[in-house]
MOPAC internal coordinates of N, CA, C and O (Angstrom, degrees):
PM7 1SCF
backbone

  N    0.0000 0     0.00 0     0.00 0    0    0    0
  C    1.4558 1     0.00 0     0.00 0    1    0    0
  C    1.5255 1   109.90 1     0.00 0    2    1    0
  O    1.2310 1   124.05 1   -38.24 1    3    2    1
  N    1.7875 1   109.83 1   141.76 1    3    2    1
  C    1.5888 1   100.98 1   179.14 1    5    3    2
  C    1.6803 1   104.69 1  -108.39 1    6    5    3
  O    1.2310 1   134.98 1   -14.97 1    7    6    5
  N    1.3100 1    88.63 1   165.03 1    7    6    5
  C    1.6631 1    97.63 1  -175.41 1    9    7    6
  C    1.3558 1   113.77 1   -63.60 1   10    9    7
  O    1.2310 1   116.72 1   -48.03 1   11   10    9
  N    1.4671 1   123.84 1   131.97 1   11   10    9
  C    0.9260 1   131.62 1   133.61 1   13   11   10
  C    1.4677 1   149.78 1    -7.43 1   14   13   11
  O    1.2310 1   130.51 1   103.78 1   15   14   13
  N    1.1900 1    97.33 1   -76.22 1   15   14   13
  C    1.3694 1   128.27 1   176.99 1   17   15   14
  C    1.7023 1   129.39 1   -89.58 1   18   17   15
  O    1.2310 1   113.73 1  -120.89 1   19   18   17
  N    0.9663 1   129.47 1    59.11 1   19   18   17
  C    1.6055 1   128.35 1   166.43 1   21   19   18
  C    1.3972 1   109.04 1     5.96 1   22   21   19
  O    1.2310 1   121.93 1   -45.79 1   23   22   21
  N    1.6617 1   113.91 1   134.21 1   23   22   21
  C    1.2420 1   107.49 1  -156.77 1   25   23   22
  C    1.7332 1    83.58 1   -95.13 1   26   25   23
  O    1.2310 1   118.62 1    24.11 1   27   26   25
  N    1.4489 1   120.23 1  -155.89 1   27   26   25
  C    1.4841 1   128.95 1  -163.03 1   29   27   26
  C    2.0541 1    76.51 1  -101.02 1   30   29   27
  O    1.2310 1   114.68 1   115.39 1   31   30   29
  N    0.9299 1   127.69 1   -64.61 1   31   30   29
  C    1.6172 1   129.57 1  -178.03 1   33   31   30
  C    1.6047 1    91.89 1   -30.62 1   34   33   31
  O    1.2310 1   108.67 1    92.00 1   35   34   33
  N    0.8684 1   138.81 1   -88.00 1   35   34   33
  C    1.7422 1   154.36 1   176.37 1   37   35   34
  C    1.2450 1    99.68 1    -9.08 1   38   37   35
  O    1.2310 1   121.73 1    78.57 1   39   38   37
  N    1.3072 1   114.29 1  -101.43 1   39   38   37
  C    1.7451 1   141.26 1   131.78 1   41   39   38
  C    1.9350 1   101.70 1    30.37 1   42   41   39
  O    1.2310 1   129.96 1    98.13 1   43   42   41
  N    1.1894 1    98.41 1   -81.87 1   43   42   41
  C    1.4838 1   117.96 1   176.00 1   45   43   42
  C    1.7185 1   126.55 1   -33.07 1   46   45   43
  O    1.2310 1   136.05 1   115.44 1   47   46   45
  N    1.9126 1    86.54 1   -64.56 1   47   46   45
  C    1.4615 1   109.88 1   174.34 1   49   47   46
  C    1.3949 1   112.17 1   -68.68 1   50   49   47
  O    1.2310 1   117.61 1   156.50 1   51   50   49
  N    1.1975 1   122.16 1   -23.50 1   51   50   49
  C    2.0645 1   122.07 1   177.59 1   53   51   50
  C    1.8288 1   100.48 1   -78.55 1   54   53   51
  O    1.2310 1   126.61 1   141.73 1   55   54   53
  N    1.1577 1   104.90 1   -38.27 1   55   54   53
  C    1.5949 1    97.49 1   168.39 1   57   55   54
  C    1.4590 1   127.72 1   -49.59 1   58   57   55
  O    1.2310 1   128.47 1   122.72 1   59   58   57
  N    1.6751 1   101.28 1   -57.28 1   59   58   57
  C    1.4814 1   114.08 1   179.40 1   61   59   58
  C    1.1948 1   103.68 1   -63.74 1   62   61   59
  O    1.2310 1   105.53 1   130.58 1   63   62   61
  N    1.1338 1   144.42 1   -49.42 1   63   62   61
  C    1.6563 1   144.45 1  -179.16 1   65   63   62
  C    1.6701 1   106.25 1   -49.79 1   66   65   63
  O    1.2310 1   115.05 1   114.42 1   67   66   65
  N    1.4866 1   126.99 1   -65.58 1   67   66   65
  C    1.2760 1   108.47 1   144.69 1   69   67   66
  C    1.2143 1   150.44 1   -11.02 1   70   69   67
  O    1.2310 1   121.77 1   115.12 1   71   70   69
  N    2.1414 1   114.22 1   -64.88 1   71   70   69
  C    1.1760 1    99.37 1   173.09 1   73   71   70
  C    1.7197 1   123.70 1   -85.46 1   74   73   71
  O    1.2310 1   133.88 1  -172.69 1   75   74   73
  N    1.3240 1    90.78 1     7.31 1   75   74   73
  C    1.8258 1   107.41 1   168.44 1   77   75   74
  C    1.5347 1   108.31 1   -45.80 1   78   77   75
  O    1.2310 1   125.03 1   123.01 1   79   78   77
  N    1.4710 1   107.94 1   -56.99 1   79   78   77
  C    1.3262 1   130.23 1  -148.42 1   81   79   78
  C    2.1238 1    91.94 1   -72.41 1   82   81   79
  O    1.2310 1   125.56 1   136.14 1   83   82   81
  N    1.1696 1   106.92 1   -43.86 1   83   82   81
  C    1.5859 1   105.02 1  -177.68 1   85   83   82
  C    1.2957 1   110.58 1   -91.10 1   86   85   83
  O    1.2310 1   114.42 1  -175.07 1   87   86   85
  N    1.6854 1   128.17 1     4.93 1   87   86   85
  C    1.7106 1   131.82 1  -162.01 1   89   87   86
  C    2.2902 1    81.92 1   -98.17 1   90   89   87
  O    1.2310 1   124.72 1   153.14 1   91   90   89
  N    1.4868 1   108.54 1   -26.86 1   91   90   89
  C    1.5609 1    85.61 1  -170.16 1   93   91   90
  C    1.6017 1   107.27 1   -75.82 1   94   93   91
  O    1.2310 1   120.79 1   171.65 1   95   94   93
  N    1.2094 1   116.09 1    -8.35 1   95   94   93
  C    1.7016 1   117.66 1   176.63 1   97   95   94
  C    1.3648 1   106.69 1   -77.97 1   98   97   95
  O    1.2310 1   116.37 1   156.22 1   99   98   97
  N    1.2014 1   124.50 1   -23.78 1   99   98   97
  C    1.5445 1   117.84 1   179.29 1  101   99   98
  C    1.2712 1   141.32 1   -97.27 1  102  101   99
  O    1.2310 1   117.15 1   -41.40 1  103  102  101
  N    1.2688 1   123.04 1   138.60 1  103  102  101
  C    1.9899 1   127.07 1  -164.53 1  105  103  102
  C    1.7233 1    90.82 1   -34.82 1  106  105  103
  O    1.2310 1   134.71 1   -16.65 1  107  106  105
  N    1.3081 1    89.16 1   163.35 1  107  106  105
  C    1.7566 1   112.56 1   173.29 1  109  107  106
  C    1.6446 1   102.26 1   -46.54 1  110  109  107
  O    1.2310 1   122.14 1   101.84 1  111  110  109
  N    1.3842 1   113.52 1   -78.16 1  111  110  109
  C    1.0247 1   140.04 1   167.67 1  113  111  110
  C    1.6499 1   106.77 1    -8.36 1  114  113  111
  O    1.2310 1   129.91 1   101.31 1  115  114  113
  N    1.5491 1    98.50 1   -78.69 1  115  114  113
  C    1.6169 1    88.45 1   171.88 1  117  115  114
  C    1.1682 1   133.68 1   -61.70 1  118  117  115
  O    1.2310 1   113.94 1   145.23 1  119  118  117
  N    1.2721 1   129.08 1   -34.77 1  119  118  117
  C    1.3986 1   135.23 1   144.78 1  121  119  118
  C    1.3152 1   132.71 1   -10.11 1  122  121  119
  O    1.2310 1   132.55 1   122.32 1  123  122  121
  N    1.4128 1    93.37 1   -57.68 1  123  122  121
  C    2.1291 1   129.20 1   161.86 1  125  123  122
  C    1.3105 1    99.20 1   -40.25 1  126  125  123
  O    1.2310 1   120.55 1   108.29 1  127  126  125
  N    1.1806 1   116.55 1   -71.71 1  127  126  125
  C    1.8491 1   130.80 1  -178.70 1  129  127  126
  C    1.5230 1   104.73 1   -38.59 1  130  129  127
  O    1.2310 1   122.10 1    82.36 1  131  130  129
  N    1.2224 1   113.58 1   -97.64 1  131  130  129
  C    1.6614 1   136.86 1   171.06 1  133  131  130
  C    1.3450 1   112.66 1   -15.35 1  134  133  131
  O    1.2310 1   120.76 1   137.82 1  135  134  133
  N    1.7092 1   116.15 1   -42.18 1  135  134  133
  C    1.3236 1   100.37 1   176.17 1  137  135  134
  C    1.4835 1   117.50 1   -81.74 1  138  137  135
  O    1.2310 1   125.78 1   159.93 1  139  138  137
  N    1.3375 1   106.50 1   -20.07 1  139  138  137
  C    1.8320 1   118.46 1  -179.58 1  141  139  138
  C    1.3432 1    93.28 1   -60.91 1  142  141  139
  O    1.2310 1   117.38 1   111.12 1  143  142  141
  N    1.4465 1   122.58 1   -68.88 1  143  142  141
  C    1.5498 1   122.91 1   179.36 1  145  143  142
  C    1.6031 1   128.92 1   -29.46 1  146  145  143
  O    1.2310 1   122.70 1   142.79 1  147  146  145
  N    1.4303 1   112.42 1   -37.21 1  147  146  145
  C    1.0386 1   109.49 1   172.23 1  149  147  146
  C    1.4144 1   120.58 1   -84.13 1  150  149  147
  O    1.2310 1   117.34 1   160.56 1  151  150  149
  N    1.9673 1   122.67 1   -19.44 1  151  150  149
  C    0.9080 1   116.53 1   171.83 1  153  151  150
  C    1.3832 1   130.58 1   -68.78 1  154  153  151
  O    1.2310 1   125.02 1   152.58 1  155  154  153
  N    1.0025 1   107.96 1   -27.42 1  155  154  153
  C    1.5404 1   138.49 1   164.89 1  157  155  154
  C    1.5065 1   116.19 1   -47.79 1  158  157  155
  O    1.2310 1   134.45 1   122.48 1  159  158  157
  N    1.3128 1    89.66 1   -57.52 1  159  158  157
  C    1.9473 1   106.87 1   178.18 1  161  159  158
  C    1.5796 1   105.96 1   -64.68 1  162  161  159
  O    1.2310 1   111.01 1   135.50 1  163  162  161
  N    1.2053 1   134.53 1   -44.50 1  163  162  161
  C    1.3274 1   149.38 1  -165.73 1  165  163  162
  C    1.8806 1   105.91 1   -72.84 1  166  165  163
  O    1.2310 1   118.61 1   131.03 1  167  166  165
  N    1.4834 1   120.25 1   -48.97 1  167  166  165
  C    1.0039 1   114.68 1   153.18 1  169  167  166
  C    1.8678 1   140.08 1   -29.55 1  170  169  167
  O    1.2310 1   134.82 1   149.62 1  171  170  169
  N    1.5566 1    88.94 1   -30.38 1  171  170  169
  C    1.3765 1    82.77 1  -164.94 1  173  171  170
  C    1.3808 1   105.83 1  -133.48 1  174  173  171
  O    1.2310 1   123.17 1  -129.31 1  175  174  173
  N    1.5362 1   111.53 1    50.69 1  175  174  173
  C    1.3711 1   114.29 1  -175.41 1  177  175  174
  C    1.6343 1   109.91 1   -89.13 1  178  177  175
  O    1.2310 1   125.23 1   137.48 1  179  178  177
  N    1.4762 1   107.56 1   -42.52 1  179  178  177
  C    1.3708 1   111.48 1   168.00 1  181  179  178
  C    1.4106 1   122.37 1   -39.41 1  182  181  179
  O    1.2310 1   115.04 1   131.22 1  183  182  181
  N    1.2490 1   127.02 1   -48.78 1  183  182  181
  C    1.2363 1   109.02 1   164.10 1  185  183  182
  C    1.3900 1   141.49 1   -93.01 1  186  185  183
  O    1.2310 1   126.61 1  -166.72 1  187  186  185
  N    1.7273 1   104.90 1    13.28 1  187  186  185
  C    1.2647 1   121.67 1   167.29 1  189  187  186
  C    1.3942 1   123.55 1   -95.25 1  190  189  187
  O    1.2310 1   131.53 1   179.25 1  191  190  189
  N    1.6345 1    95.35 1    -0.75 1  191  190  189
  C    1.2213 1   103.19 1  -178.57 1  193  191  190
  C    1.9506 1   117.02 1   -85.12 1  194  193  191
  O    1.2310 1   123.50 1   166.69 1  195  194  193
  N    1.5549 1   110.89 1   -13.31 1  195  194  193
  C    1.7193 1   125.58 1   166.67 1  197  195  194
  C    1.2011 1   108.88 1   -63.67 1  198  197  195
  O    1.2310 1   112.12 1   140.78 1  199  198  197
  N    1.2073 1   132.47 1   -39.22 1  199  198  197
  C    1.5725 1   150.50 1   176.13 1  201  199  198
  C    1.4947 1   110.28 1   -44.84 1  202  201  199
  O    1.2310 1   121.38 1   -27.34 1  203  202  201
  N    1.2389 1   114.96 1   152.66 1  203  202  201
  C    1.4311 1   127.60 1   155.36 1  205  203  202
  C    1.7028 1   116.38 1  -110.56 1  206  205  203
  O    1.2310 1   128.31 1   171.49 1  207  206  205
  N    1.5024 1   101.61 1    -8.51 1  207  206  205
  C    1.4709 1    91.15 1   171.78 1  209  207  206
  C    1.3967 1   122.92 1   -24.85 1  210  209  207
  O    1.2310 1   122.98 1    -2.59 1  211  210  209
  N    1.5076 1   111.89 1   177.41 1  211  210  209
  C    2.0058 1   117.25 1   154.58 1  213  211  210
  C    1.0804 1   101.10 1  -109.55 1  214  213  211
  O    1.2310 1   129.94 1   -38.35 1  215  214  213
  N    1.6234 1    98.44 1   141.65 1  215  214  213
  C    1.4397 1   132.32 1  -159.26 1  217  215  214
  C    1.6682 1   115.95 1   -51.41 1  218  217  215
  O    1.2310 1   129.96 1   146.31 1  219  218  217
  N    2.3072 1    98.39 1   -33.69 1  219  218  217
  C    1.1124 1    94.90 1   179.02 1  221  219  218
  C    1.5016 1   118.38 1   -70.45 1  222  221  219
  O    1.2310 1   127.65 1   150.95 1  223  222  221
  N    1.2872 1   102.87 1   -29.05 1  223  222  221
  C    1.5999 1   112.03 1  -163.97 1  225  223  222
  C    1.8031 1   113.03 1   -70.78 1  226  225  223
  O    1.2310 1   124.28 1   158.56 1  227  226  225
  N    1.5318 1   109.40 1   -21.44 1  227  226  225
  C    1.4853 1   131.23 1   177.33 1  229  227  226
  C    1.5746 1    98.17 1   -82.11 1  230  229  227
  O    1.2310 1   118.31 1   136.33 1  231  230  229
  N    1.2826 1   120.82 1   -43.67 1  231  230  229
  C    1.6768 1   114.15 1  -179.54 1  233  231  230
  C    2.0592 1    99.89 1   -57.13 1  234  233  231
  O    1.2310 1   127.51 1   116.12 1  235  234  233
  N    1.4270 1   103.16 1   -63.88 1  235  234  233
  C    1.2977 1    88.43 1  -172.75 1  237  235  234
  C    1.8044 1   116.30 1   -55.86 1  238  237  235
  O    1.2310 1   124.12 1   140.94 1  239  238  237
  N    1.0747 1   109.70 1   -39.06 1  239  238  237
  C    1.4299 1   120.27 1  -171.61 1  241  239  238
  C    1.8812 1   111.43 1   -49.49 1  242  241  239
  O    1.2310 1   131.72 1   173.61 1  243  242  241
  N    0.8807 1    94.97 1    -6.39 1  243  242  241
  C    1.6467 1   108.41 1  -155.35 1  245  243  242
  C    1.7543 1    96.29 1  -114.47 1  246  245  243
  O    1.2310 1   127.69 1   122.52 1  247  246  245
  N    1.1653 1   102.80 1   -57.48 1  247  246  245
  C    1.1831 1   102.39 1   170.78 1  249  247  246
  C    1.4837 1   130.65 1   -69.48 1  250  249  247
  O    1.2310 1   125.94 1   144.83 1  251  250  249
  N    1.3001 1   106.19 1   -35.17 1  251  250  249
  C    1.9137 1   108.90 1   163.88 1  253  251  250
  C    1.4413 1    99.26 1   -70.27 1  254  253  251
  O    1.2310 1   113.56 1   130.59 1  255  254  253
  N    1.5738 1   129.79 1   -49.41 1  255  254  253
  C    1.8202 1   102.37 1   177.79 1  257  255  254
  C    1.6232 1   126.00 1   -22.08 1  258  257  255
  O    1.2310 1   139.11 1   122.98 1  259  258  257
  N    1.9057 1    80.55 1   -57.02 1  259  258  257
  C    1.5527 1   101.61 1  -158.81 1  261  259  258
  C    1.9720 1   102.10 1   -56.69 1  262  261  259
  O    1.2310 1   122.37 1   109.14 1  263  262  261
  N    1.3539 1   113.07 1   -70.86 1  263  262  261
  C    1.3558 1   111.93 1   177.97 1  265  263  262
  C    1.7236 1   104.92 1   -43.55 1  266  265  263
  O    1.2310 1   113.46 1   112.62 1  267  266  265
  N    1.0094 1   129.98 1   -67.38 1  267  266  265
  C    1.5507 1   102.74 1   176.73 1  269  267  266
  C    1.2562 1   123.74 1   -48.89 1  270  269  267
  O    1.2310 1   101.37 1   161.00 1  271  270  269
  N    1.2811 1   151.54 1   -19.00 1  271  270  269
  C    1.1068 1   149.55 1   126.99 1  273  271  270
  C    1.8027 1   125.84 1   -10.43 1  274  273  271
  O    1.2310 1   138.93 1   108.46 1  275  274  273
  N    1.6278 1    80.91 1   -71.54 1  275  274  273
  C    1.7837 1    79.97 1   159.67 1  277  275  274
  C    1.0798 1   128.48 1   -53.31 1  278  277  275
  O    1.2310 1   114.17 1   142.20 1  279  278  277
  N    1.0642 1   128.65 1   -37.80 1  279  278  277
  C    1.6036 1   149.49 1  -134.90 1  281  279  278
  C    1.6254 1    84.88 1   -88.12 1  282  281  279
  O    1.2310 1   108.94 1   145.04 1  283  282  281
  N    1.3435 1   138.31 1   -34.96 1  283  282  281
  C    1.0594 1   153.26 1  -125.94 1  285  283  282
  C    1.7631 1   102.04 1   -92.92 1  286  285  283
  O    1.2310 1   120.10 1   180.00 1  287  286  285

């Protein structure tokens, strides 16, 4: 039997493919950003993956950790 349910990895990658689609309208620069964001997001799927959160709300969540992190 196959899953049902899209895992948070899955989930994740349909987002980024999305903001793919609006990252070619934007300066280099922002581009620069967007791809950090996702690296950021990608880090921390494993443990977003115990969660039931939504995927969108775990992309940002992951990514504001990470910049506060820096911030640090």
């Amino acid at each position: 039997m196959g899953r049902n349910t899209p895992s948070l990895r899955m989930e994740i990658e349909s987002i980024i493919k999305e903001i793919r689609k609006a990252e070619r309208l934007m300066s280099s620069g922002d581009r620069e950003i967007v791809e950090d964001f996702i690296k950021k997001t990608k880090l921390h799927i494993p443990e977003g993956s115990i969660t039931s959160l939504d995927p969108y709300f775990t992309f940002l969540l992951f990514v504001i950790l990470e910049i506060r992190n820096e911030i640090k």
